[in-house]
KOLVEXTI-924651 format. One record per atom (N, C-alpha, C): y, x negated, z negated. Coordinates in steps of 0.05 Angstrom, whole numbers, plus 5000, padded with zeros to 4 digits. Layout:
BEGIN
YXZ ...
END
This chain:
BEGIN
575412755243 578012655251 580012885249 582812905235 584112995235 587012895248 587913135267 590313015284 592613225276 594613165268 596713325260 599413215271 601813365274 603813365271 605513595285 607813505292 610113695295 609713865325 610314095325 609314265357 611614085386 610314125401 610813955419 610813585428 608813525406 608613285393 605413145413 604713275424 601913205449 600213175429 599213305415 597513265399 594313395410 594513675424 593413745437 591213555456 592713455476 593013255498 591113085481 591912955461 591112695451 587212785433 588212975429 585613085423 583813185436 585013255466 582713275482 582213025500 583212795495 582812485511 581312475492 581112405454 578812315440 576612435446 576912705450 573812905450 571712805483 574412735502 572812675522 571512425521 573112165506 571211975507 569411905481 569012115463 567412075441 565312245439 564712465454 563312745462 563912995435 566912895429 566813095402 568113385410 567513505396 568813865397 571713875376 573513895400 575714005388 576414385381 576614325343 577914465329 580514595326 580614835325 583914875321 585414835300 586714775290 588514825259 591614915262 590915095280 593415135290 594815525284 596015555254 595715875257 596216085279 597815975293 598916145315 597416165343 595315955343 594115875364 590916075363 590416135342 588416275333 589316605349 590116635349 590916925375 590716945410 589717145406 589017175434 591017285452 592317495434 594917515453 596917335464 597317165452 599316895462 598616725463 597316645484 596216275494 598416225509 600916305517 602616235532 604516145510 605316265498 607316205480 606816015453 604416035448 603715875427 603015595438 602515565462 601615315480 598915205472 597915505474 594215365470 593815275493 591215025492 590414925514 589415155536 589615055563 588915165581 586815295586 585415415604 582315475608 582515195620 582415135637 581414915648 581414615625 582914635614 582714435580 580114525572 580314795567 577714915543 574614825564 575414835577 573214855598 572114565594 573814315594 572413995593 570513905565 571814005549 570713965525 570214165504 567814195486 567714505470 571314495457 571014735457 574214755437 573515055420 574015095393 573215255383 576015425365 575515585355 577215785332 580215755357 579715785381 582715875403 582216145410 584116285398 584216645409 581816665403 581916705384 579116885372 579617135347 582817225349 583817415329 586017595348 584817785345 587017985357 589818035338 592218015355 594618055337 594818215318 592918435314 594218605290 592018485268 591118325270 589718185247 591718055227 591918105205 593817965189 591417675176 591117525189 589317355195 591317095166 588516965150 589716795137 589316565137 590116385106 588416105113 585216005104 585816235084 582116335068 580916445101 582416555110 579216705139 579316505154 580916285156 580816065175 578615855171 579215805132 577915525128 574615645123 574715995120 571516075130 570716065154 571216075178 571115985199 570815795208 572015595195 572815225201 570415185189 569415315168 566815185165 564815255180 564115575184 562815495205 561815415231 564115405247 563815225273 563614925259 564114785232 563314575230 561314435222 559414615224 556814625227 555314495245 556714595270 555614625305 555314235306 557914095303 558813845317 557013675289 556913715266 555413555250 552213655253 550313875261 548113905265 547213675298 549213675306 549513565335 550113245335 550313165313 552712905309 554312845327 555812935331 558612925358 561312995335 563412785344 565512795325 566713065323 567513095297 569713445295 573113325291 574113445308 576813405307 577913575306 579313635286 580913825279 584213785294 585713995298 587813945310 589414105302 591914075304 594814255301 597414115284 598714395280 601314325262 601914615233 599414645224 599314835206 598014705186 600314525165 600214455128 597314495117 599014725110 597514955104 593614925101 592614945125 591414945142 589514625130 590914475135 590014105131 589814095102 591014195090 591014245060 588314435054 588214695056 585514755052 583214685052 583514445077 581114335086 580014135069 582313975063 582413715045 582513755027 583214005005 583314014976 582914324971 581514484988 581014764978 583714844983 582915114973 584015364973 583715544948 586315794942 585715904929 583916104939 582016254911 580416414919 581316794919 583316804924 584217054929 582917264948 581517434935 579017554947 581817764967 579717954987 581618055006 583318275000 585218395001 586418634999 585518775008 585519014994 584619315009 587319385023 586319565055 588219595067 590219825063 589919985044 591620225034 592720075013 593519884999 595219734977 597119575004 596519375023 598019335039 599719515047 598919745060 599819935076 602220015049 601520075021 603920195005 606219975004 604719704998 607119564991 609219535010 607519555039 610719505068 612019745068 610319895072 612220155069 614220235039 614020105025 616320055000 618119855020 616419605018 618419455029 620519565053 620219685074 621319775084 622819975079 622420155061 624220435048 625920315030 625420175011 627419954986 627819784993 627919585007 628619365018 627419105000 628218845007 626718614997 626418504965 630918634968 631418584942 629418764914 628319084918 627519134903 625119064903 623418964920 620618924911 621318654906 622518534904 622018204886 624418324854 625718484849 626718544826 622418644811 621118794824 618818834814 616918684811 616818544836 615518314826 616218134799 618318084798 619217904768 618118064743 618718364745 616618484722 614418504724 612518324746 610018464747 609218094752 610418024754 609117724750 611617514765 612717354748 615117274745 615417014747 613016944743 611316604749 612116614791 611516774800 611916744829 614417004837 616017084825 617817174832 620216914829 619916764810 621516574802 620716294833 618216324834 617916084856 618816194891 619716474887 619416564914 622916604916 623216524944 626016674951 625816954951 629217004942 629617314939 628717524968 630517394984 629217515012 626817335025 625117325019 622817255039 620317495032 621417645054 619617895053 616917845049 615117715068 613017585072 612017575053 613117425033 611917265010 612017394987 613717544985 613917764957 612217944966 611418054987 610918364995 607518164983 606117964994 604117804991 603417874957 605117694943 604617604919 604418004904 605518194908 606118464905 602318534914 601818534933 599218604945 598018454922 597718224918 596118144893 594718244864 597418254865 598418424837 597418664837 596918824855 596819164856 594619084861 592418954875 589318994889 588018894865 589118644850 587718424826 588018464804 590918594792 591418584768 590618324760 591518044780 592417844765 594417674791 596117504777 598217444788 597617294806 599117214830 597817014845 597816764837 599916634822 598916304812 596316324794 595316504780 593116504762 590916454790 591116574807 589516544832 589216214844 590816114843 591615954857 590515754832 589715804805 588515594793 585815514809 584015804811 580915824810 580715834851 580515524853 580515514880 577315494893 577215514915 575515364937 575015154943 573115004937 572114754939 574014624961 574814354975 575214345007 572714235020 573014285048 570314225070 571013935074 572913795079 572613465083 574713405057 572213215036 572913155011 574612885023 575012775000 576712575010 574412385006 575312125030 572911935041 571512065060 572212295073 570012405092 572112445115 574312295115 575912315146 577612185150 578512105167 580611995174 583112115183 585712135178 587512315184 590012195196 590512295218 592812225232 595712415236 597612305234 600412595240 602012415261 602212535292 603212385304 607612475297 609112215295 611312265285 612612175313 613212315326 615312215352 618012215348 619712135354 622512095352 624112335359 625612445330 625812615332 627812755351 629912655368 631612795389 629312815420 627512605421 626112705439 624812855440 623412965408 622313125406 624013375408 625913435402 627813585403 627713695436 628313585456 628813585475 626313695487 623713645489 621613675489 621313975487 620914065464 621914285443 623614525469 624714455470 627014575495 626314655517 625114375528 624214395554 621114605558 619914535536 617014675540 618315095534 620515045520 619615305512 620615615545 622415315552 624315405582 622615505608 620115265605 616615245619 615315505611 614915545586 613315815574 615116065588 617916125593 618416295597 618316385629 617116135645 617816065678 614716215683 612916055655 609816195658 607816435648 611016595645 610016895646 609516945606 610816875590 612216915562 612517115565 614617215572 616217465576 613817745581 612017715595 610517795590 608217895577 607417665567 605417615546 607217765516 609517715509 610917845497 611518155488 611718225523 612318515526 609618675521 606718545525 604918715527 604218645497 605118535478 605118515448 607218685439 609918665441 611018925440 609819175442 608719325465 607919545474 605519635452 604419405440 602219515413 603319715390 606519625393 607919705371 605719665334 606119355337 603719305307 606619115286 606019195258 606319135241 609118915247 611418795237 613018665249 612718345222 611818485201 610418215187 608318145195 606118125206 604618085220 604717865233 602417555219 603317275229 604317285253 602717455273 603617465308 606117515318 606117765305 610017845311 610917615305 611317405275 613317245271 613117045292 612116955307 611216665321 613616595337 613816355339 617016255350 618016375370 620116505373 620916705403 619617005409 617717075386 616717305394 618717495387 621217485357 621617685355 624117675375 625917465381 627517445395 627517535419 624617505437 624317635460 624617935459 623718045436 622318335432 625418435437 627718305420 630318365423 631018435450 630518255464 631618235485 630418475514 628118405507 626118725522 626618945511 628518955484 630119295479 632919315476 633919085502 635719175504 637518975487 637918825469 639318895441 641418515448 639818415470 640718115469 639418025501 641017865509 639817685539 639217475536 636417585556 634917285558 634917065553 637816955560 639016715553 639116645521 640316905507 640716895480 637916915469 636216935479 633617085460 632616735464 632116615492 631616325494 632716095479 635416215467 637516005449 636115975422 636016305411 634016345388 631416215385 629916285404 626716175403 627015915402 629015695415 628715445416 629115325391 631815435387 632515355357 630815375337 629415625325 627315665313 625115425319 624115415339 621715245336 623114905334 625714815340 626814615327 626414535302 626914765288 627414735257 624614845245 622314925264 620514895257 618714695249 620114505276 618814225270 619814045242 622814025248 623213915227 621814005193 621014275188 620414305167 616914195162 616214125192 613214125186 613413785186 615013615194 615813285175 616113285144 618113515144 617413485120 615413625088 613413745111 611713865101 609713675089 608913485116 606213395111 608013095097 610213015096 610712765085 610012875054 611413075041 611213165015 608213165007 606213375017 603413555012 601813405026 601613205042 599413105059 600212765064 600012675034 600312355044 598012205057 596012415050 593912195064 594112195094 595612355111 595512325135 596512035142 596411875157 597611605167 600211675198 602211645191 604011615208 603811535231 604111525260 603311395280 605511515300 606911315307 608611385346 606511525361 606511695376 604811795396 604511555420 606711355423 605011185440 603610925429 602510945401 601110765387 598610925381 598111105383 596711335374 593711225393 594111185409 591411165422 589510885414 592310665409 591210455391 590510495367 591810635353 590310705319 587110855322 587310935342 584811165337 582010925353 582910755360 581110505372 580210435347 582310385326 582010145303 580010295280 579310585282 579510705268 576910835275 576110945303 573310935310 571510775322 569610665307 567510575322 567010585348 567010465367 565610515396 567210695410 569710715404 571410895424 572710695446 571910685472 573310605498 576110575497 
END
């Protein structure tokens, strides 16, 4: 069973009501949730959540891991081992594309970077700025300089690491993929779609909660690592905004305006993520959601 949709969407919640009355182990698919430094801010389930039902791949990567979706869907396979040796349902959960996509149709097989080719390309990136390493990238493979925005550091500095570790481009990569772990016919897939100003609101309210339950903290002692600022963890909704604000640079208030907004338009892009890249998911109101997943499993209460 796969449960997807937009952050702040109870998807969580809804996945740990199936696991309790079906005896299944909830999965993460969640990139940001996979860290151990921020269960507050990322809104991983509780200990006391983790504690009712197995829950697996939560904080199990320390932030300076530049952690991907190839080390994930190796992972995803093997805790998905555990619940099919066991026959107890696997439910996968989150709001990472990405992530649901690997699972369902592979992955490219982009073997790992060595960590001294990383280390050169940021440190360019940072000494020349964005514009010149995507002017290089276009001479060094032009197929994904042309697909990438000019400034999206991330993704040029990426496709750059490729190029320098492989001596082959990353779309050539992206032909010769990874099988996926649930073919199609082997699941059922849900994206819960809630209405989007409530969700909005939601969005707001939770992130106001994270900061009441010690964020700010969890923050600062990620700060104090002083690790990498591309680094999936640094980016995570409100981290860098807070960091602003713990040096000084912006108030609380403003750093909370930022984080909210961000993970707003986070959501919205992940509607229109999985409408585009993931039709097989089935649409569902979150308060229909408990009826679809009746119609849909055998013997569920």
């Amino acid at each position: 069973m796969l449960i997807a949709g937009p952050t702040a969407s109870g998807k969580s919640a809804l996945a740990l009501e199936l696991a309790q009355k079906t005896g299944g182990v909830v999965i993460n698919a969640d990139s940001m949730q996979v860290y151990r430094d921020l269960r507050i801010l990322t809104a991983r389930p509780t200990p006391e959540e983790e504690a009712q039902v197995p829950h697996r791949l939560y904080g199990h990567v320390d932030a300076a891991v530049n952690f991907s979706a190839g080390a994930w869907l190796a992972d995803a396979a093997r805790v998905l081992a555990e619940p099919r040796a066991q026959n107890r349902l696997p439910i996968f959960v989150g709001g990472t594309g990405l992530y649901f996509k690997a699972l369902t149709s592979g992955l490219s097989a982009v073997p790992p970077i060595p960590a001294g080719i990383r280390d050169s390309v940021r440190a360019r990136l940072e000494r020349d700025g964005v514009e010149a390493l995507h002017a290089e990238l276009a001479r060094r493979d032009p197929a994904s300089a042309e697909r990438l925005k000019p400034r999206d550091r991330t993704r040029i500095a990426r496709a750059l690491e490729v190029v320098e570790a492989t001596s082959r481009s990353l779309t050539d990569w992206h032909r010769d993929g990874l099988p996926p772990l649930l073919p199609p016919g082997q699941f059922r897939a849900l994206f819960l779609a809630p209405d989007r100003d409530a969700l909005y609101a939601r969005i707001d309210a939770r992130f106001d909660a994270m900061l009441k339950s010690g964020a700010l903290d969890e923050v600062a002692a990620l700060a104090a690592r002083h690790l990498d600022p591309l680094l999936p963890a640094m980016k995570a909704h409100g981290v860098p905004a807070l960091i602003r604000h713990l040096a000084g640079e912006i108030s609380l208030e403003e750093a909370a305006v930022i984080g909210r907004a961000d993970t707003r338009h986070y959501a919205k892009r992940q509607f229109t993520w999985f409408r585009h890249q993931l039709p097989e998911f089935e649409w569902v109101k979150p308060e229909q959601a408990g009826e679809w997943l009746s119609a849909v499993i055998p013997g569920r209460a």
